[in-house]
N, C-alpha and C positions, 0 to 999 in steps of 0.2 A: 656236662650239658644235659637238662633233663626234657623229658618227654614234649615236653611245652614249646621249649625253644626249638625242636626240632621240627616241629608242626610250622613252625612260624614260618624259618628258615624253607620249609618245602611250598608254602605261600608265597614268601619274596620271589625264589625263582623260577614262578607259575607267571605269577603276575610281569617280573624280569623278562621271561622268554614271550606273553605278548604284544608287551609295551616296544620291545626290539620288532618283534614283526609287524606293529604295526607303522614304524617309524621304516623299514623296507620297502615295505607294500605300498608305502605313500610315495616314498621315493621313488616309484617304480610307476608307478598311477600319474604324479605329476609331471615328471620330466620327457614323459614317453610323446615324444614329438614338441617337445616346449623347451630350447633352448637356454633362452633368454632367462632373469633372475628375477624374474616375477613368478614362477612356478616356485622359487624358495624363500620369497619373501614376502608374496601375498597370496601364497597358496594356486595361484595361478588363475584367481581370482574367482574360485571353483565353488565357496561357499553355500550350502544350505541353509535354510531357516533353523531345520531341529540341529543340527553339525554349529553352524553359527552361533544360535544361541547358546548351547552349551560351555560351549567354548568360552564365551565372554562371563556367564556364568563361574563357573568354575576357575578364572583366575583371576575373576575378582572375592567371590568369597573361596581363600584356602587358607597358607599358611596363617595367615595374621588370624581368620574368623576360628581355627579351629584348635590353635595354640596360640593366638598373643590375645585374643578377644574372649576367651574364659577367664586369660590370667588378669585383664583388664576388669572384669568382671567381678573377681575374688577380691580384686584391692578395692575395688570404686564401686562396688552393688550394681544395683539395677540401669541404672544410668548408661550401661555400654550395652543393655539388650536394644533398650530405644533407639541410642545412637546406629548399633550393628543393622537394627532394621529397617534405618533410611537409605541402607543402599540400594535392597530389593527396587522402590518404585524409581529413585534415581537412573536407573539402570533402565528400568521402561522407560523412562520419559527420554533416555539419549536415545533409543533406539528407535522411538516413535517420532520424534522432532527433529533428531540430526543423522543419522545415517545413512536413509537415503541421499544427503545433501552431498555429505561429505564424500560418497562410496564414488556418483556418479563425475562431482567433480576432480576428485582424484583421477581416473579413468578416462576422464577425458585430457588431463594436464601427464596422462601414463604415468603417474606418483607413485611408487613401490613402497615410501616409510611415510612416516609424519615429517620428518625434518625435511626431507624432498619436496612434500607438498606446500609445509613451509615456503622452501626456497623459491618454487616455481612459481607462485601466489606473489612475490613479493622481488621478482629477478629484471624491476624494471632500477636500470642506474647501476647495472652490471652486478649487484648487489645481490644476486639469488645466491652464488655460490659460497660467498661467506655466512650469508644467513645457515644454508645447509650445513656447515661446518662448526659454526657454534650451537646450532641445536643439537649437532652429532655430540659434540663433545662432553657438553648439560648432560645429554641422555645418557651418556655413558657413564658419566660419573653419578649422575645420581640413581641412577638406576644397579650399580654394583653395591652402592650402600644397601639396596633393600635386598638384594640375590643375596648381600649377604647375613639378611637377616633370616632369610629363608633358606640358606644353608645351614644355618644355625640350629630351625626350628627343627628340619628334617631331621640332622645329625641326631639332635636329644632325643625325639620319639625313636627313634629308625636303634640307637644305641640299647634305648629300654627295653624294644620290643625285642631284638636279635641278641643281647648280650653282649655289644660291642662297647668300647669304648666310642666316647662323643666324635673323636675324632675319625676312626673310622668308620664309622657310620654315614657320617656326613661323606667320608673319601666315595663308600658304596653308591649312593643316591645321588650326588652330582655326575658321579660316572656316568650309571643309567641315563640320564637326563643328556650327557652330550652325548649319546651316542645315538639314540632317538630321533635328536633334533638334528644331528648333523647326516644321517639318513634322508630326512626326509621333509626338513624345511616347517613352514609353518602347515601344513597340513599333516605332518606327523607334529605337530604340537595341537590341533583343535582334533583330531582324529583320538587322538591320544586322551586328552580332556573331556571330552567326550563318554567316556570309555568312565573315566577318572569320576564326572562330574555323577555319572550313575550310583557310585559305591559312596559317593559324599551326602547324597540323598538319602539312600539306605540306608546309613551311618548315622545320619540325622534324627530318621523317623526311630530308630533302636534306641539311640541314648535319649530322647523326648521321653519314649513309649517306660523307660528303666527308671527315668527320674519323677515323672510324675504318678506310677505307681505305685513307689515311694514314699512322694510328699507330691499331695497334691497344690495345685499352685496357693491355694489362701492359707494351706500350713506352709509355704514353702516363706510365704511374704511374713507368716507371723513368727517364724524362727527367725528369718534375717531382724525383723525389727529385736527382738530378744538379744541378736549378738551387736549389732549395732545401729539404731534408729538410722541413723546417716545413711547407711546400705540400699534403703528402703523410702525415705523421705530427705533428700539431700538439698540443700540450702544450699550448693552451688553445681553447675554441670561439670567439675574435675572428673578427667582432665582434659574436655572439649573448650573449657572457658569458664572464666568466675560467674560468669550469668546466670541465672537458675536457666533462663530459657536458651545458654549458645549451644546445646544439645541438635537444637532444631536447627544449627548451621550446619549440619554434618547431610540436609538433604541437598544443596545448593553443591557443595564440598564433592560429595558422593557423586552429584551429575555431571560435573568438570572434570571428575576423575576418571568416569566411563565415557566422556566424550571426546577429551583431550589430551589421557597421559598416551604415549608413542604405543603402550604395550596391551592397551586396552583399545582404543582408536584404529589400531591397524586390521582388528577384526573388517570395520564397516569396508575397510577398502580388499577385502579380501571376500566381500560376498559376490554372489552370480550377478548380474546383473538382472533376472527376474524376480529377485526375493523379495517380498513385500515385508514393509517394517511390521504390523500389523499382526504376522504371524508370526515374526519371528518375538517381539512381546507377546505372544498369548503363552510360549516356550518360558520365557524370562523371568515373566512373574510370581508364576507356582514355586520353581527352583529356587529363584532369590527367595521369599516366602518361609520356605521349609528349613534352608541355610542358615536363616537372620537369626534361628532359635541356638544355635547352638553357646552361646553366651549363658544360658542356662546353667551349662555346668557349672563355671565358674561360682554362681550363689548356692547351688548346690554343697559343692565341694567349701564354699565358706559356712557353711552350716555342718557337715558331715565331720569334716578335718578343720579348724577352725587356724592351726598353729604349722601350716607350711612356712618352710623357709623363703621359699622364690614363688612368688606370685604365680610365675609360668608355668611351674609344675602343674596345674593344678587340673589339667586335661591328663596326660601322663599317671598320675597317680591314681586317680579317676579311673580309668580305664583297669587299672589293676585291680584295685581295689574294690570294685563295684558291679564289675560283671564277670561271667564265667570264660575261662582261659583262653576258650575255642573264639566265644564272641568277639572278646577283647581281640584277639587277635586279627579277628576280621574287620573291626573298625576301624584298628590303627591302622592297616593296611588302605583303609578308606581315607584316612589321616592323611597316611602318607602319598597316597594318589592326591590329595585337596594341596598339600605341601608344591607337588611337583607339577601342579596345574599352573601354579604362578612363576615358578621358580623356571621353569620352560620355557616359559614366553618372555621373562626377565632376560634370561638369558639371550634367546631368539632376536630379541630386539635390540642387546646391547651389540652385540654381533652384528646386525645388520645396520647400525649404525656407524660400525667402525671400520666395515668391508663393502660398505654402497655407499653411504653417504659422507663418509673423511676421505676415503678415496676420490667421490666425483667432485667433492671440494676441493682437492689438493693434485688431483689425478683427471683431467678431466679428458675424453678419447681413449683412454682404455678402458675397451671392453671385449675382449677375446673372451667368446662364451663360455670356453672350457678354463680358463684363469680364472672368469669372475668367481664361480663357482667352487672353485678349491677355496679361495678367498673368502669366501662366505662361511663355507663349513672349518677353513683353520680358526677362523675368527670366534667359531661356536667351542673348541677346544681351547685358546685361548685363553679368554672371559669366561669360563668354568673354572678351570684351573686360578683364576686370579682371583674369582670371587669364596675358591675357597680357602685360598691363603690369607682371604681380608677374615675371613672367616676365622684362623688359628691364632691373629692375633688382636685381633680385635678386643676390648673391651669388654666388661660386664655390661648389658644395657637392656631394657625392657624392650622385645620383641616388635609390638603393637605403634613407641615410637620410632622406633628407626625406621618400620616401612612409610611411616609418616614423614616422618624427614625427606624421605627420597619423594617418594607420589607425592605430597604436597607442594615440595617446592619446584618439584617438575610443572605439576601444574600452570602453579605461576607463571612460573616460567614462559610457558607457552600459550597459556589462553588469550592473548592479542593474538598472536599472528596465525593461531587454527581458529579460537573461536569467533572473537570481535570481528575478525574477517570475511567470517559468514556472512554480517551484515551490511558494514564498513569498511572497506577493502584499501588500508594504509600501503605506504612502502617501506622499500628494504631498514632506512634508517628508524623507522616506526618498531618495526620489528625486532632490530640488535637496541633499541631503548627499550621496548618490551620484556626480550629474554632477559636483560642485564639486570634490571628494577625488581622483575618477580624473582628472579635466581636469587637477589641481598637479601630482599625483605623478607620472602617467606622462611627464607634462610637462617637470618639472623633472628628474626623473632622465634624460631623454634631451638633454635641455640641457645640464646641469649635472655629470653626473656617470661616472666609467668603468665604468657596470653591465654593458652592453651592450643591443644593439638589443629583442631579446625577454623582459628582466629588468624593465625598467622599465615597460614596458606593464602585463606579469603581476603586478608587485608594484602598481599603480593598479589591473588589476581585484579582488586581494585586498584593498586599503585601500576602494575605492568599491566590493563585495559587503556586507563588514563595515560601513561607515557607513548602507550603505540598509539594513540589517538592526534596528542600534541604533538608528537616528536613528527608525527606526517604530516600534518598540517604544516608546521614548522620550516620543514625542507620540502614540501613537496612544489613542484613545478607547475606549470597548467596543462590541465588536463593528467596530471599523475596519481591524483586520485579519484576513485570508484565507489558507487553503490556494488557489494560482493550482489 
């Protein structure tokens, strides 16, 4: 093992020994007079502006933006910088138009997940409890698809940079991650992120600051047109959609995403109740901003290295090959903090789906506060362990869509009965037509068909808006339906 890897190795367990203390320290901070399972599932509803923002920040742009969204880049050009960068304002405009909404009415309805608030929203005709139980079980399955894409992405980096084989690598870094989160709940997950979203920043402005002193951006555009006009001037948005303009679906896409998937959404219900949205975008927008660039690499690295085998490498070799040992090593390290920013909360949320919400679906009066609580945190060991066994046998498959698969058709999934119901407030049967419609469609179309990435989501939440709409109408009773 030479000088390098040793370096590395004494980084990982720098960073190892504060990511544990900070996953203690939370545990120790939130539960200290706070029995109940709201100190481990919405943070005990303790959230900050700058803590808040961060957080949401950083697990929305990680694994996918800083290993599946260069690799996206390499194949498809330019196309996935624009796409990458309609998350940033997406991302403002949830946090300025919907989180106060969502925060307070959660909190008033005591809603600890997304599927809870689901249920609660919609528990007229005895009907909440099964709602909560089919969202649980949606979230949890599709939400292991993408952990374990993001086991995936870790294992590779975390492998290159330490010497390990892929597998364990990946064994090393889901470790870290239950052990964090099973300390100290979602406050050692945004505390943590936090921490994380700093060195992704960092990370950011270095590799922008390495490529563009390099090639500046108009020789960067005139070597991509040289290798491949398409890269640079593309006749259709692949692989958003055959459209030249479905590119521009990915801002609509990106705001349902940070509004409504379980693992993004459960930030708003986790803020103070003084936080103003207002400050906490002024946080969101710089960060998202400085993120969206990292898709750079990927045209880089297709102009640099023209003839990689796997598209994904193309962050990973990049990093070797382009910067100096010490740096590299402090980026990927940045990497892999952006990795375990999503990969956390993925986690966090499958878990609390499967030990608060299939429980009080299936379980309902148990709640012994010292039970619930082992429950919660077995459940975080669990759903690690299982997301990394999908991990070992899983298929070859490009990074970028299988988180797509999952967040997409979550979406769907749910934007009736969290978003529509902001304005329109359907019932239970609206909403098991809702989850059922967006679950096929966006499903199947991404399975099944050439739409593209951002097509078949939006077309499941337009089919599942429409069915929770009728389907209440349909059965509802008088007086059963509501202006939300």
């Amino acid at each position: 093992m030479d000088d390098s890897i040793w370096v590395n190795w004494a980084i990982m367990a720098a960073s190892m020994a504060a990511l544990i203390w900070l996953g203690w320290r939370a545990g120790r901070v939130v539960h200290m007079g706070n029995d109940d399972e709201s100190g481990f599932l919405v943070a005990g509803r303790s959230l900050g502006p700058f803590v808040g923002a961060s957080t949401i920040v950083a697990t929305g742009f990680s694994g996918w933006g800083f290993m599946g969204s260069p690799g996206v880049a390499y194949e498809f050009g330019a196309i996935e910088l624009l796409g990458n960068f309609m998350f940033a304002p997406a991302m403002v405009i949830a946090v300025l138009f919907f989180s106060r909404f969502l925060s307070r009415r959660a909190a008033e309805m005591d809603s600890c997940t997304i599927p809870e608030y689901a249920a609660r929203l919609h528990a007229d005709g005895g009907l909440g409890r099964l709602v909560q139980g089919v969202a649980a079980v949606i979230t949890i399955v599709l939400l292991l698809v993408f952990l374990t894409s993001q086991i995936k992405a870790v294992g590779i980096l975390a492998a290159g940079w330490l010497d390990l084989p892929e597998s364990w690598g990946a064994v090393l870094m889901i470790s870290i991650i239950i052990l964090y989160t099973v300390l100290g709940g979602l406050t050692a997950v945004a505390w943590t992120d936090t921490l994380m979203l700093m060195g992704m920043v960092l990370a950011a402005v270095i590799i922008c600051t390495q490529i563009f002193g390099d090639l500046g951006p108009v020789e960067l555009i005139a070597a991509l047109r040289e290798v491949d006009p398409q890269l640079v001037d593309p006749e259709t948005s692949t692989p958003y959609g055959q459209a030249k303009s479905a590119v521009y679906l990915v801002l609509p896409y990106a705001f349902m995403f940070s509004a409504v998937l379980p693992y993004m959404a459960v930030r708003f219900l986790a803020f103070r109740a003084d936080v103003k949205p207002h400050v906490v975008a002024m946080y969101v927008a710089p960060f998202g901003c400085i993120l969206s660039l990292i898709p750079i690499v990927g045209l880089y690295m297709r102009v640099r290295m023209p003839g990689l085998e796997q598209a994904d490498q193309a962050m990973p070799v990049y990093l070797q090959s382009f910067l100096h040992p010490a740096l590299g090593g402090f980026i990927t390290l940045c990497i892999l903090f952006a990795m375990q920013s999503t990969a956390n909360s993925l986690l966090h949320t499958v878990a609390s789906a499967a030990s608060h919400d299939l429980r009080r679906a299936l379980l309902p009066g148990h709640e012994n506060p010292a039970t619930v609580l082992f429950l919660n945190r077995a459940a975080v060991v669990v759903f690690g362990l299982a997301g990394l066994l999908m991990m070992f046998y899983a298929p070859p498959f490009f990074l970028s869509w299988l988180g797509i698969l999952g967040t997409g058709t979550l979406l769907a999934t749910l934007v009736g009965p969290i978003f529509v119901s902001s304005f329109w407030r359907g019932n239970g049967w609206g909403a098991l037509a809702a989850m059922g419609s967006g679950f096929a469609t966006s499903g199947g179309m991404l399975m099944w068909s050439e739409a593209g990435w951002v097509v078949g989501p939006l077309v499941g939440c337009a089919v599942s808006s429409l069915l929770y709409v009728a389907v209440s109408l349909a059965t509802s009773r008088s007086g059963g339906l509501q202006r939300a």
